[in-house]
N, CA, C and O atoms as CSV, one atom per row, in Angstrom:
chain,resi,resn,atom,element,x,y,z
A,1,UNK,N,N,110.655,104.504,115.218
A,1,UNK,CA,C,109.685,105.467,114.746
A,1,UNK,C,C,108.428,105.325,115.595
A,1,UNK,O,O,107.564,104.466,115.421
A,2,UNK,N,N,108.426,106.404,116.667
A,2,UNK,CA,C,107.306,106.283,117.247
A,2,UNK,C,C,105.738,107.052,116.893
A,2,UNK,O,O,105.346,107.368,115.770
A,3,UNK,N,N,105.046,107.227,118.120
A,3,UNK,CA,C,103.992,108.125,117.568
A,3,UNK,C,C,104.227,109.754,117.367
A,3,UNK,O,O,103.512,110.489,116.687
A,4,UNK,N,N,105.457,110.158,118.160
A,4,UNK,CA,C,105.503,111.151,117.824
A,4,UNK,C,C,106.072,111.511,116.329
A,4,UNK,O,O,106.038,112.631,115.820
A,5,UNK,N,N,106.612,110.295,115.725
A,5,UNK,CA,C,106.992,110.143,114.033
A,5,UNK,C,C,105.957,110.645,113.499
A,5,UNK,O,O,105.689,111.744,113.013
A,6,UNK,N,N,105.254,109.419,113.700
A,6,UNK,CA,C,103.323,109.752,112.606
A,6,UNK,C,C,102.898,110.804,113.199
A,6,UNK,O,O,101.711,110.747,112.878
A,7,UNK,N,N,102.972,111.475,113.659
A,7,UNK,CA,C,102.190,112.950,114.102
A,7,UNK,C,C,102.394,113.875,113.475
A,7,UNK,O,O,101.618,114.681,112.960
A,8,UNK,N,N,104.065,113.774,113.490
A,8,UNK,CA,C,104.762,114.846,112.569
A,8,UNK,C,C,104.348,114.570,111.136
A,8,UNK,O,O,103.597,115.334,110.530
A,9,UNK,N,N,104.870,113.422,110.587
A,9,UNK,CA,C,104.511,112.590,109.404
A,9,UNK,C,C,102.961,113.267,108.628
A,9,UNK,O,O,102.516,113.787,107.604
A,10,UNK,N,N,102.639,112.833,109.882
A,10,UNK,CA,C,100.807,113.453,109.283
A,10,UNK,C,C,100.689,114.687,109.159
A,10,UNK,O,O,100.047,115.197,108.240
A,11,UNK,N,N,101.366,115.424,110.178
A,11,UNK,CA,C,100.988,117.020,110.221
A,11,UNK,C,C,101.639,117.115,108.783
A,11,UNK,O,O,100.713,117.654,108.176
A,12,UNK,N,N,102.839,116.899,107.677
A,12,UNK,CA,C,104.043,117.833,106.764
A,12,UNK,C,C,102.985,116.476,105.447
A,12,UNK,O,O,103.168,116.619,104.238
A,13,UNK,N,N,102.438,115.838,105.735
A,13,UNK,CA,C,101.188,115.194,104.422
A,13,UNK,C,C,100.479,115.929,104.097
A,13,UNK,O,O,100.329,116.275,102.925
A,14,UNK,N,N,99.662,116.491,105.368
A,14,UNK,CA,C,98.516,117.226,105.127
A,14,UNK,C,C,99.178,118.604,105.040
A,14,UNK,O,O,98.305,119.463,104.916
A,15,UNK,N,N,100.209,119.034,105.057
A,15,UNK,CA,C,100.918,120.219,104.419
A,15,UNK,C,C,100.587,120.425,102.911
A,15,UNK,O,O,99.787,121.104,102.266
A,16,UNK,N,N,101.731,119.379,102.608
A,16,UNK,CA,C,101.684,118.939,101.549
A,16,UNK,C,C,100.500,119.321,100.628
A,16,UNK,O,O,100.456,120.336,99.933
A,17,UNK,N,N,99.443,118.262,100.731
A,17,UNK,CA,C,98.333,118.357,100.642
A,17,UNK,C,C,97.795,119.956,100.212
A,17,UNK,O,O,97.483,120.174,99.041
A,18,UNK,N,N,97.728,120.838,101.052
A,18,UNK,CA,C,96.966,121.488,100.981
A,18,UNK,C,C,98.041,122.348,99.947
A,18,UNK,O,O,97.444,122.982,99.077
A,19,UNK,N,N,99.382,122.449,99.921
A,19,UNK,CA,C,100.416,123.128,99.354
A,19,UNK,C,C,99.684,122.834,97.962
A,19,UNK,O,O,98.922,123.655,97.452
A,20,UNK,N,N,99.878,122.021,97.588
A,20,UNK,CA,C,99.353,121.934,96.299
A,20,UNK,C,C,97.962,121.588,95.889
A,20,UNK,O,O,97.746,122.142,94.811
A,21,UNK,N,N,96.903,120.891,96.303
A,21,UNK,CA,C,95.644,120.804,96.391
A,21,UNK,C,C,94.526,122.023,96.825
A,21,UNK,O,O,93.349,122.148,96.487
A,22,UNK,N,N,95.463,122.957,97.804
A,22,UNK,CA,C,94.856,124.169,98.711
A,22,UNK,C,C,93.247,123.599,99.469
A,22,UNK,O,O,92.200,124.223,99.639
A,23,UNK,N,N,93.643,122.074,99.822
A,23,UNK,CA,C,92.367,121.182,100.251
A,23,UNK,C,C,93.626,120.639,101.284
A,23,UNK,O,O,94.789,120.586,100.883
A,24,UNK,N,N,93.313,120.334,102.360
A,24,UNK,CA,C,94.007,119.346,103.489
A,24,UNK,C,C,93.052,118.024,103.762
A,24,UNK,O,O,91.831,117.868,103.739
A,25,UNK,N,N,94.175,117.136,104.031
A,25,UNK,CA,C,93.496,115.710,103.883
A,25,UNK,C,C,92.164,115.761,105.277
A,25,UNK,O,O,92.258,116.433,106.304
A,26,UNK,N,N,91.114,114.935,104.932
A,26,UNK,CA,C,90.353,114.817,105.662
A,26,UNK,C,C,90.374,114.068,107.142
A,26,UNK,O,O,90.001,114.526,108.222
A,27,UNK,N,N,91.112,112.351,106.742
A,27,UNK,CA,C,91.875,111.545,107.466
A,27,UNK,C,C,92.887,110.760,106.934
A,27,UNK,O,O,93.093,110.435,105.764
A,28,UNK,N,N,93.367,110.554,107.745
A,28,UNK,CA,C,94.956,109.064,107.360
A,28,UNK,C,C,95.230,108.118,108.459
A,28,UNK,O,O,94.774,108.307,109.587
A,29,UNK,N,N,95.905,107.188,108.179
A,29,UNK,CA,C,96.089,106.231,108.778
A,29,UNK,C,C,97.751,105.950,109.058
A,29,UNK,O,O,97.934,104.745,109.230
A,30,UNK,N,N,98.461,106.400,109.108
A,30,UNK,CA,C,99.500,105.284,108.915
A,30,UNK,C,C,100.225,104.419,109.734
A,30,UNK,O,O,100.251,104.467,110.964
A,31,UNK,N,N,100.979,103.406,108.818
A,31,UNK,CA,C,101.749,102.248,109.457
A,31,UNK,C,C,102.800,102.095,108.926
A,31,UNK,O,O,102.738,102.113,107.697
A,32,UNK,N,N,104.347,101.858,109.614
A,32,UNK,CA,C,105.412,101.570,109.671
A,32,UNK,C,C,105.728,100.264,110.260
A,32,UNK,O,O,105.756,99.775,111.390
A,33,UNK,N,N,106.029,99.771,108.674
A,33,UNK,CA,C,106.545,97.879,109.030
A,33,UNK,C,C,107.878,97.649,108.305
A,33,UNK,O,O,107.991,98.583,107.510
A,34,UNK,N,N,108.742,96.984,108.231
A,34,UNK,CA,C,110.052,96.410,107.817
A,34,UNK,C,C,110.382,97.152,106.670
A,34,UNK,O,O,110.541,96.708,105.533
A,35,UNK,N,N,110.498,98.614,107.149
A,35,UNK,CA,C,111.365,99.451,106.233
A,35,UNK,C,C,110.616,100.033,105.138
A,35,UNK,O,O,111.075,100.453,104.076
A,36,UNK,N,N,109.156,100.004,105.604
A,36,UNK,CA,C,108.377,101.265,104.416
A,36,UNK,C,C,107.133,101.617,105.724
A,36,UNK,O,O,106.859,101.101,106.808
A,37,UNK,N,N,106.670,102.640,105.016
A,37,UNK,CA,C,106.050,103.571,105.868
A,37,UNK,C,C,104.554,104.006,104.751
A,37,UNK,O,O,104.647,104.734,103.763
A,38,UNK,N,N,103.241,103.336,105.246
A,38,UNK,CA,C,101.869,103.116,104.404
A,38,UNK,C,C,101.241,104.257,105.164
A,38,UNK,O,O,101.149,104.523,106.362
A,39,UNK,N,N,100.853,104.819,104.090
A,39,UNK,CA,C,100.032,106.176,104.222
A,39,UNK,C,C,98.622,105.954,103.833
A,39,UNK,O,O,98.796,105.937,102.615
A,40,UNK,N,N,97.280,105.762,103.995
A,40,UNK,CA,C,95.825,105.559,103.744
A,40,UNK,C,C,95.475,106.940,104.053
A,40,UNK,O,O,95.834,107.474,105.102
A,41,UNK,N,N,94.542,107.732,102.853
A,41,UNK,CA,C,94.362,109.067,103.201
A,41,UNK,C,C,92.927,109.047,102.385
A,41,UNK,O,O,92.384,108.278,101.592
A,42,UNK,N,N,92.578,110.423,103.064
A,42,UNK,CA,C,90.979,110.221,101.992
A,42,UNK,C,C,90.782,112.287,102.321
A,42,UNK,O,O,90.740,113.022,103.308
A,43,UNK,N,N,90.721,112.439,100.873
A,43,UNK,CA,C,90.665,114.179,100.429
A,43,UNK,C,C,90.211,114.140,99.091
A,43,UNK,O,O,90.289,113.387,98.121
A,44,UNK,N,N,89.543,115.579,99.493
A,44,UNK,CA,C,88.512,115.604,98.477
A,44,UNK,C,C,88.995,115.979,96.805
A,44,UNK,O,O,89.602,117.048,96.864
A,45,UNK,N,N,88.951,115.592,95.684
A,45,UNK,CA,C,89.024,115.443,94.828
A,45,UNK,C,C,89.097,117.120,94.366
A,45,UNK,O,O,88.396,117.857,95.060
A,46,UNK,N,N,89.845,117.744,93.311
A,46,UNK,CA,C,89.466,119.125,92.798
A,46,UNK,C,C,88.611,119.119,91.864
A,46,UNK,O,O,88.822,118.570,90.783
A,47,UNK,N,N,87.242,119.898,92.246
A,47,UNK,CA,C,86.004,120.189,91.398
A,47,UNK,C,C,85.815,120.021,90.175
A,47,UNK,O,O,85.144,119.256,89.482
A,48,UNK,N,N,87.041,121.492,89.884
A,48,UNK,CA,C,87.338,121.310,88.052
A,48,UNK,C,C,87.399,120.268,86.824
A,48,UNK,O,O,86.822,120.101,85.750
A,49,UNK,N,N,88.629,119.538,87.737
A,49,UNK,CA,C,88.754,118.080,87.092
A,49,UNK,C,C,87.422,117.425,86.641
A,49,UNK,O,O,87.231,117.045,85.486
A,50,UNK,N,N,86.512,117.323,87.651
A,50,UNK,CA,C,85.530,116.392,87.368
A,50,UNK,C,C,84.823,116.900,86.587
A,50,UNK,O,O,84.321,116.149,85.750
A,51,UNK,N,N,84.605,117.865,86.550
A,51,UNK,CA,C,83.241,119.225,85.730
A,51,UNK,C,C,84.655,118.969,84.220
A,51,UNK,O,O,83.961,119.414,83.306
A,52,UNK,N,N,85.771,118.648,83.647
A,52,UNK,CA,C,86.403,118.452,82.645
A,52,UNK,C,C,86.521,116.795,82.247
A,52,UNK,O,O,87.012,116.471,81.165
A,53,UNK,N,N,86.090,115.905,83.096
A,53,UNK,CA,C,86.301,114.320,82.610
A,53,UNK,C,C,85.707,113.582,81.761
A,53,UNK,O,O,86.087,112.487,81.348
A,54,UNK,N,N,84.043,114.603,81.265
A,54,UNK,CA,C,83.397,113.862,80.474
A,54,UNK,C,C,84.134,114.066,79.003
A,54,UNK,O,O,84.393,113.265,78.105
A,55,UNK,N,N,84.335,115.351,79.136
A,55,UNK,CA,C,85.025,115.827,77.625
A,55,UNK,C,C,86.359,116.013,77.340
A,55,UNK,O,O,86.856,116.326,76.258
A,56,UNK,N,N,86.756,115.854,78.110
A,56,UNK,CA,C,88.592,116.045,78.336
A,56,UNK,C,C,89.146,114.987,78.840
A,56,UNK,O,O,90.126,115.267,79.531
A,57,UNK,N,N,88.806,113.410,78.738
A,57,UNK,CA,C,89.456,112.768,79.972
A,57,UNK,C,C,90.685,112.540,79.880
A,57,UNK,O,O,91.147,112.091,80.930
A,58,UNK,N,N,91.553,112.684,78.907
A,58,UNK,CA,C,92.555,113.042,78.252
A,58,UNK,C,C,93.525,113.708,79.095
A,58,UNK,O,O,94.433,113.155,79.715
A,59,UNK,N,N,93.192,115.226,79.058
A,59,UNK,CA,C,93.425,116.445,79.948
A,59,UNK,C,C,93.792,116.287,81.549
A,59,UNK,O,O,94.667,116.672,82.324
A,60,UNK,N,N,92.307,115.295,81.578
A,60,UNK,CA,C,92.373,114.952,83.055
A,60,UNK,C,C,93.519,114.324,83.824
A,60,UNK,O,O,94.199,114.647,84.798
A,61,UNK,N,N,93.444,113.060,82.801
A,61,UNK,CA,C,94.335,112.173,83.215
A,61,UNK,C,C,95.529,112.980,83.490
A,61,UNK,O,O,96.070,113.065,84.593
A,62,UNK,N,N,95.982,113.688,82.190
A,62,UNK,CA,C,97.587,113.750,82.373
A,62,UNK,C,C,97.727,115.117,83.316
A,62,UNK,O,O,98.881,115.524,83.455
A,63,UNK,N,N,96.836,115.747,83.872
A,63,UNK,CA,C,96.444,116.890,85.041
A,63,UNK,C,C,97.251,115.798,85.783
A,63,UNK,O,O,98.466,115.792,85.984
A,64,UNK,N,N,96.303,114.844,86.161
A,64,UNK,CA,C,96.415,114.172,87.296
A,64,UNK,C,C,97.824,113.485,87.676
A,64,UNK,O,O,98.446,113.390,88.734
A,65,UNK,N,N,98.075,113.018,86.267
A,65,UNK,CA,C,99.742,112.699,86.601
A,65,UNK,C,C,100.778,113.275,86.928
A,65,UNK,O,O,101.735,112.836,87.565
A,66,UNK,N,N,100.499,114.854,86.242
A,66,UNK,CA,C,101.242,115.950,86.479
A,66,UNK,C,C,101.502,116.059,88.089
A,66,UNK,O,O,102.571,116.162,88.691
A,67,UNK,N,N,99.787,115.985,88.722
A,67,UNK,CA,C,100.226,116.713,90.471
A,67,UNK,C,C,100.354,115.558,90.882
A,67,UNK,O,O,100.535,115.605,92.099
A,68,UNK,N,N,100.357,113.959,90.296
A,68,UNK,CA,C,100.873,113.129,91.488
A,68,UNK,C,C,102.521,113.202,91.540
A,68,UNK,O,O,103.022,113.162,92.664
A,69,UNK,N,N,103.306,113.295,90.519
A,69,UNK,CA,C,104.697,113.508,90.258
A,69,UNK,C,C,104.926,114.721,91.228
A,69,UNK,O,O,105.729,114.575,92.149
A,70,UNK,N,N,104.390,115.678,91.100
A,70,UNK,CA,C,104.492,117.014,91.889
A,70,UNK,C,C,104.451,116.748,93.488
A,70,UNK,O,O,105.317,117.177,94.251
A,71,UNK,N,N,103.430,116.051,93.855
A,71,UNK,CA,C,103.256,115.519,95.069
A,71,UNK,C,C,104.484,114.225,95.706
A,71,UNK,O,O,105.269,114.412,96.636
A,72,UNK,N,N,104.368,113.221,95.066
A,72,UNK,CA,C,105.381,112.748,95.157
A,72,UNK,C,C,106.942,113.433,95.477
A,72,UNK,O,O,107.525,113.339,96.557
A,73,UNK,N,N,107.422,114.097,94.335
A,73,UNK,CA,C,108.794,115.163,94.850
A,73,UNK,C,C,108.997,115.282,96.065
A,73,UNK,O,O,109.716,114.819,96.950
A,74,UNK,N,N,107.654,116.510,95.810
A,74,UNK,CA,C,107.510,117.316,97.204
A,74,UNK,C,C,108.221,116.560,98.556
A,74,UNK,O,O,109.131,116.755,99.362
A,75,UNK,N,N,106.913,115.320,98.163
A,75,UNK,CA,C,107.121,114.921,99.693
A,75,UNK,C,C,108.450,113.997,99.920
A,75,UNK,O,O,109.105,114.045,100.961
A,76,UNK,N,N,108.724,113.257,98.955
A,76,UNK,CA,C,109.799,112.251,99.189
A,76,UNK,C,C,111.813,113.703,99.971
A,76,UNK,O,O,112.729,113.529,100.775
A,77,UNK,N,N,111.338,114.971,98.923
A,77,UNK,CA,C,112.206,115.974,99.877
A,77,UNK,C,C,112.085,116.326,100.839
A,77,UNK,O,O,112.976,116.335,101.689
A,78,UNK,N,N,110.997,116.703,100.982
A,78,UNK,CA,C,110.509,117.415,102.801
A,78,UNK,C,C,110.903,116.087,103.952
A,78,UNK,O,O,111.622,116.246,104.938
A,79,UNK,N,N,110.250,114.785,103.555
A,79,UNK,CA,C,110.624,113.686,104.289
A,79,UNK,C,C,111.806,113.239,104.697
A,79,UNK,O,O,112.045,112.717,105.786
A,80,UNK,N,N,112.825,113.520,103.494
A,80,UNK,CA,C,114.067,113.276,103.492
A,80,UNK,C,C,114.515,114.861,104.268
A,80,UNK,O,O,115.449,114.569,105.015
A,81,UNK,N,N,114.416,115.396,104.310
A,81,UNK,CA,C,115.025,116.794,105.094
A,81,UNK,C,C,114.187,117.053,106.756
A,81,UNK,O,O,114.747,117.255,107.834
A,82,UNK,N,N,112.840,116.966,106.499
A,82,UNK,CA,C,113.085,116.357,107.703
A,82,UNK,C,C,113.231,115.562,108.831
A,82,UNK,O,O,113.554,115.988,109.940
A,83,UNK,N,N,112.948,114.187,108.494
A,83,UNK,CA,C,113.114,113.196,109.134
A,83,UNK,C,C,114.613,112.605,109.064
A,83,UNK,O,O,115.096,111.814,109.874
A,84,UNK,N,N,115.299,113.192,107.845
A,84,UNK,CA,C,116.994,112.297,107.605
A,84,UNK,C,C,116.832,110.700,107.334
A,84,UNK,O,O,117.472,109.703,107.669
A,85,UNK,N,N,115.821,110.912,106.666
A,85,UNK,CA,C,115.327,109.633,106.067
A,85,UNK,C,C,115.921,109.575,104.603
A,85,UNK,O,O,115.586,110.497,103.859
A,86,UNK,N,N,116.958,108.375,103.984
A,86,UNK,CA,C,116.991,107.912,102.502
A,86,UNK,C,C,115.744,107.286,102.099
A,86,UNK,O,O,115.637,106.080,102.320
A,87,UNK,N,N,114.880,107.843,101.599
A,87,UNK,CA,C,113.949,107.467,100.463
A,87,UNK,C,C,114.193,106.455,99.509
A,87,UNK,O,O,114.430,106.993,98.427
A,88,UNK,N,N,114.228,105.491,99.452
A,88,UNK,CA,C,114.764,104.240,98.038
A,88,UNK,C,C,113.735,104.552,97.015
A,88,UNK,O,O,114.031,105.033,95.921
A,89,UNK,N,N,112.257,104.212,97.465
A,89,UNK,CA,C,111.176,104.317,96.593
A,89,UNK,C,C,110.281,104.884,96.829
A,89,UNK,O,O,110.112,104.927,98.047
A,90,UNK,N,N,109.172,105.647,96.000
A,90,UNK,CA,C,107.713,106.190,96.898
A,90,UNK,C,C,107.232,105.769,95.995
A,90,UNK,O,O,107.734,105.763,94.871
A,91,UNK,N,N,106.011,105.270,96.348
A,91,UNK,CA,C,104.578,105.136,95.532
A,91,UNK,C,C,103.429,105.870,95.896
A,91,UNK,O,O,103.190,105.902,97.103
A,92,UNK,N,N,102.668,106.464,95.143
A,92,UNK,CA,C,100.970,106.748,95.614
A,92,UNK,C,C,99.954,106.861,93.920
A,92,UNK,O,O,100.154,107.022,92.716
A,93,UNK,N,N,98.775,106.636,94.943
A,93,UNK,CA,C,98.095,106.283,93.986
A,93,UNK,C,C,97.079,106.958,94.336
A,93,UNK,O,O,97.426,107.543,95.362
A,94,UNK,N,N,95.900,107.259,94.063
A,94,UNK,CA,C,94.727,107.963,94.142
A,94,UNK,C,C,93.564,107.651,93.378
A,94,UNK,O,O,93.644,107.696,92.150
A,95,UNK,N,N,92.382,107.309,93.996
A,95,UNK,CA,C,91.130,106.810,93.337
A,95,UNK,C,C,90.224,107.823,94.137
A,95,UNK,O,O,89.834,107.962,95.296
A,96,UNK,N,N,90.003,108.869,92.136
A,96,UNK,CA,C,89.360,109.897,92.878
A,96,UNK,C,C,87.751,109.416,92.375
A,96,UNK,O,O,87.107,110.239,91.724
A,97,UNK,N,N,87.017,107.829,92.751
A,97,UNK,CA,C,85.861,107.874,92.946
A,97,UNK,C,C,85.746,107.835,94.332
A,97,UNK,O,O,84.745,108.280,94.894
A,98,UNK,N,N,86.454,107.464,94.786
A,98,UNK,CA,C,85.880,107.611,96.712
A,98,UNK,C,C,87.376,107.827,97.149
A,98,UNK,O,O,88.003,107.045,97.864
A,99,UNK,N,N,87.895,109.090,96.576
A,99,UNK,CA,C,88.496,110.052,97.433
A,99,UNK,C,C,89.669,109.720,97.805
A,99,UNK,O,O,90.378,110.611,98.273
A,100,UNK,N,N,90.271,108.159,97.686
A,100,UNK,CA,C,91.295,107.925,98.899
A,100,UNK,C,C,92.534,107.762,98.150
A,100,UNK,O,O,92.521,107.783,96.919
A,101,UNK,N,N,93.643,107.594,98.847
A,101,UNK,CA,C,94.547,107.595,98.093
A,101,UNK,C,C,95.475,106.597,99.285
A,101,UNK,O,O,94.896,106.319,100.335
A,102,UNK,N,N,96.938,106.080,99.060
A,102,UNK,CA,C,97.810,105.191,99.534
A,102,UNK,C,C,98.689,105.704,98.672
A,102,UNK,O,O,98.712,105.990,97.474
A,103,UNK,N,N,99.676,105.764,99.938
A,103,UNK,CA,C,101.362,106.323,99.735
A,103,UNK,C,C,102.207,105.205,100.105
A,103,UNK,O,O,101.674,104.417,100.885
A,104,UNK,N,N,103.105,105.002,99.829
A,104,UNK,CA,C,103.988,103.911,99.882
A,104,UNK,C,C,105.528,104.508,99.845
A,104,UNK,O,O,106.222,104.736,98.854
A,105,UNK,N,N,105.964,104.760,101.808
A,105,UNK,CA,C,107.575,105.179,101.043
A,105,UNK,C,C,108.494,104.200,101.891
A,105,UNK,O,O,108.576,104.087,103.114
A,106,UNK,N,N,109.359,103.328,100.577
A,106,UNK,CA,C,110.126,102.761,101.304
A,106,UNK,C,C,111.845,103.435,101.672
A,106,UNK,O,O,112.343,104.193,100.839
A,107,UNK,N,N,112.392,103.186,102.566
A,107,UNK,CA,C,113.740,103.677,103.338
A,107,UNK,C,C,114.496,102.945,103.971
A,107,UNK,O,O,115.492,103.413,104.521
């Protein structure tokens, strides 16, 4: 998996990204070590949510779980279709006080 991997990789994230966020990631990082592939990303949070967290955090939360599951899918298919990559596991997580988030897919 070279650089032309992570290029692609990055370009079908920040797809992603914007597919469902309609925001594209700002930056990322990634690294490929002994059979998983670390994604470091930083995008901007959706407005709404926050203008709903004082009184809804409830709402929020399970918003939020909703599009990480959604996101997750997404990408663990597109990855697998186009790279011909088996997916075993994905992880991501997102800390929307400073924006960033970490993907975790192992194969």
């Amino acid at each position: 998996m070279d650089q032309d991997f992570k290029k692609r990789l990055a370009t079908l994230f920040n797809e992603i990204n914007k597919e469902i966020f309609r925001v594209g990631v700002h930056d990322q990082n990634i690294e490929i070590q002994d059979g998983k592939i670390l994604i470091f990303s930083r995008s901007k949070r959706i407005p709404a949510l926050d203008a709903l967290m004082d009184e809804h955090s409830e709402l929020v939360f399970s918003i939020d779980y909703a599009l990480s599951l959604k996101y997750k899918k997404l990408l663990k298919k597109k990855v697998e279709q186009e790279f011909d990559i088996k997916i075993t596991a994905l992880f991501r997580d997102y800390d929307p006080g400073n924006e960033r988030s970490c993907t975790v897919i192992c194969y």
